[in-house]
Residue, then its C-alpha position, 0 to 999 in steps of 0.5 A: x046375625x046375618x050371613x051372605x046366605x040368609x040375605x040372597x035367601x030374602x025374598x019379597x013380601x007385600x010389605x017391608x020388612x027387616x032382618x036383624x044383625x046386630x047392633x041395631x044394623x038391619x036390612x030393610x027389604x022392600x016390596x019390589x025386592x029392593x034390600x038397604x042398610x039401615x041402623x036405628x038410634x036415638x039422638x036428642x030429645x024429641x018433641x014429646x021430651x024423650x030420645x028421638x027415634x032416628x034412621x041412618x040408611x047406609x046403602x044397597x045391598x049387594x053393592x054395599x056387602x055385609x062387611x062394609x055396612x058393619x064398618x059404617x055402623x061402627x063408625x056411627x056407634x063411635x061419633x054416637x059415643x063422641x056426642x055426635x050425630x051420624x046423621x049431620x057429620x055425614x051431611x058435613x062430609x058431604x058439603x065439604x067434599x062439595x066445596x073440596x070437589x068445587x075448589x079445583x087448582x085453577x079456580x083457586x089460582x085464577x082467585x089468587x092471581x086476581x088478589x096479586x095482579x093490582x102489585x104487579x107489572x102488566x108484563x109480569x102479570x101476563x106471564x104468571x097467567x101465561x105459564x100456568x095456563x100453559x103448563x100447569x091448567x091442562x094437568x093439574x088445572x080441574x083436580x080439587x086441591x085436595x087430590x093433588x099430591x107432591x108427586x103429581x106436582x113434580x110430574x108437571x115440573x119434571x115435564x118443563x125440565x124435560x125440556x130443557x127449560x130448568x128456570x121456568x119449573x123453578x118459577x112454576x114451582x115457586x107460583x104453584x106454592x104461592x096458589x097453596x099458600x093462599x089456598x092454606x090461609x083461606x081456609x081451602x087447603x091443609x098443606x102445600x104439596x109444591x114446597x115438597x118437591x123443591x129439593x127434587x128440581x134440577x139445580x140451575x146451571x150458571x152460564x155466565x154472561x150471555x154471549x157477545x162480540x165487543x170489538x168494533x171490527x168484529x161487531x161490524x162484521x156481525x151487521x154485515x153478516x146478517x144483513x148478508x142473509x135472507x131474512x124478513x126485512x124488518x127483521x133486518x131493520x130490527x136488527x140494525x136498530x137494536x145493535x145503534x140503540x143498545x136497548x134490550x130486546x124486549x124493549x124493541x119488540x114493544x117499540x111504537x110509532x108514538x114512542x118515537x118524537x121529533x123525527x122530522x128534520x127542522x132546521x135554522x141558521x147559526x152562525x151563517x150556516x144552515x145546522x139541523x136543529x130537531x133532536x130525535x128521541x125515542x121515549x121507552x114508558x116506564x112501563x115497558x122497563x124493566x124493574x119492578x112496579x113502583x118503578x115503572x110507574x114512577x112520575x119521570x121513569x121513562x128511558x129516554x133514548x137519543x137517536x142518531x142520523x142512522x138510527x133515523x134512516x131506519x125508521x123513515x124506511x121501516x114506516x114504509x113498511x109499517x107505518x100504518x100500524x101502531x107498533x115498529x116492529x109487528x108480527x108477521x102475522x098480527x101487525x098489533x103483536x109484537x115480533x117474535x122474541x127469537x126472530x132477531x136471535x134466529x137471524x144471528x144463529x144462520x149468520x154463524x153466530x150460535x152461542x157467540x153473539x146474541x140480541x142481548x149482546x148489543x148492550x155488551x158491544x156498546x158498554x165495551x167499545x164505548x167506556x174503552x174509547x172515552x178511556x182513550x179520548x180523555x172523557x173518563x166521566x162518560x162511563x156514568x153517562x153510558x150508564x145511564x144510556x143502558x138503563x143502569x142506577x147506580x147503586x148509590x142512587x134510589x130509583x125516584x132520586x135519580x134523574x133519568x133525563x140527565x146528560x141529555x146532550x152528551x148522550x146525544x154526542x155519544x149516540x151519534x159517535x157509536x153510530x159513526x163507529x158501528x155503520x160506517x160506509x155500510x149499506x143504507x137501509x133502502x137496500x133491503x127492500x124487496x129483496x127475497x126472505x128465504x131460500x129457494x129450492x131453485x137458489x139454496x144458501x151457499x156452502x161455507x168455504 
């Protein structure tokens, strides 16, 4: 048998030779010095019709040490001893490793959102592929699945916890798990490293409805407020649109131009008296809406959103501002993005209203303030109407059964009295234009009494 001392004593001769250990494990010694392990074995029938003669070559000498090239030889006994080439297991390992190495998180999570994204919203879509690519590719992205374990899972989690952002993780889990699930039954993976680490996220903090002011008196003053601050002057327009139509946020940002039908005032004589006849509307696609795909894709799924006189006055003077591009309220930056999702938020924070009045809450205000006053007025019907105005189903109604075009004409007298209500005797819009957008060293906001 060998040891360290007669291997390192080995010295070159003129033709290959091989020391002899045990079990058919040798060191083959080369001309130029070189020293392999090697082990013969038969495997097989030859051509000739007995055993074939084969070569396993394990590695160098002294990377490969005695030790180990006894533990590989070993395993080679065993799979010989199992019925099993050494020579063609080893070849397998190496294609597979391969193929593991090749089958790196994002390319398998780039495969499985392809397979999903046709039953997806284009919203929901982008913000799946938004999210991994922003939180979980720079991380985990070109690790084969194989590496990734649950720890190196709640480490990426664990981040976006950090950051106070506990919903996102939870979502990112759940994408993270459907990656390898799909992985599993593809055949790529053996198990899903995400579904471990579920009981180790945070727990979701209930916070109840999103902060809103729903008095009259005390919405108007939310208008005058932050109409009152320095601010990007669509940001204004913005502002005061979304508080006269009640729709969500995200559906104002998306706002186009050709969204908006019948702006231009027509009119016609009734009765001996000259009566403006056109019925602005805003369509909102179905697209846009929220719920799920085969609701935004439904024949007739769009909103339909009445326009007052004062919602109208907005447009006119914001299409001098914006106009020229496809979308009402565009990026400062990029006309053809959208606004960004906090600039309205923002502009209510520095008016005072942190954590009490907040975009969404528009929608609160005009539930409130509108079911009480059809309450007062004698029109209980008008909650279905109003309703319907926010988007709502009812419950005992299926999304294709349910008309959304419906009340059309009250909803237009509802429209017109919210914004009698809301902006009565304000300002008109004209008066923001031109006006400064920030502060100045040489002009600082005032100080609060």
């Amino acid at each position: 048998m060998l040891n360290d001392a007669k291997i390192k004593a080995a010295k070159p001769r003129e033709k290959p030779y091989k020391l002899t250990d045990s079990n058919q494990l040798y060191l083959h010694v080369t001309p130029t010095g070189g020293r392999h392990w090697r082990m013969n074995y038969t495997y097989g029938v030859g051509a000739s019709g007995k055993p074939a003669q084969k070569t396993l070559t394990f590695g160098p000498y002294p990377a490969l040490t005695l030790v180990e090239a006894r533990k590989r030889r070993d395993v080679a006994k065993d799979l010989l001893r199992d019925g099993r080439d050494p020579a063609v297991e080893r070849r397998i390992a190496a294609k597979a490793r391969t193929l593991s190495d090749g089958n790196t998180f994002e390319r398998i999570a780039r495969q499985w959102y392809e397979a999903n994204v046709p039953r997806w919203s284009t919203h929901h879509a982008s913000d799946v592929i938004t999210s991994l690519a922003r939180d979980v590719f720079p991380q985990l992205g070109n690790l084969p699945l194989s590496v990734i374990t649950a720890s190196k899972v709640l480490e990426v989690l664990k981040k976006i916890e950090d950051r106070d952002a506990v919903e996102t993780a939870k979502r990112l889990r759940q994408r993270m798990s459907a990656v390898f699930v799909y992985a599993i039954a593809s055949g790529i993976a053996e198990n899903d490293p995400a579904a471990i680490v579920r009981g180790a996220l945070k727990p979701i903090v209930l916070r109840g409805r999103q902060p809103a002011i729903t008095d009259l008196t005390g919405v108007r003053q939310v208008l005058i407020d932050a109409e009152a601050e320095r601010s990007r002057t669509v940001t204004k327009f913005a502002l005061r649109f979304l508080a006269l139509t009640a729709v969500r946020p995200g559906e104002l940002r998306g706002a186009a131009w050709d969204e908006m039908e019948d702006l231009e005032p027509r009119f016609a004589v009734k009765a001996g008296e000259r009566v403006q006849i056109n019925a602005p509307l805003w369509r909102i696609p179905g697209a846009r809406m929220k719920g799920e795909k085969a609701r935004k894709a439904e024949t007739g799924g769009d909103h339909l959103v009445p326009l007052s006189h004062q919602a109208v006055e907005v447009l006119d003077v914001l299409r001098r501002l914006t106009g020229t591009g496809p979308l009402c309220f565009p990026n400062e930056r990029h006309v053809r993005k959208p606004m960004s999702e906090n600039a309205i938020g923002y502009l209510l924070n520095r008016a005072g209203y942190h954590h009490r009045h907040v975009p969404h809450g528009w929608r609160a205000a005009f539930s409130t303030i509108m079911n009480e006053w059809a309450k007062h007025s004698g029109n209980p019907d008008d909650r279905a109407v109003i309703d319907l105005m926010l988007a709502h189903v009812p419950k005992d109604k299926v999304e294709s059964a349910y008309n959304r075009a419906a009340f059309m004409p009250r909803r237009r007298e509802l429209a017109q009295t919210w914004a009698d209500m809301l902006v009565a005797d304000m300002w008109p819009p004209e008066v923001h234009l031109g006006q400064p957008i920030r502060y100045s060293i040489g002009n600082p906001k005032p100080l609060a009494n």
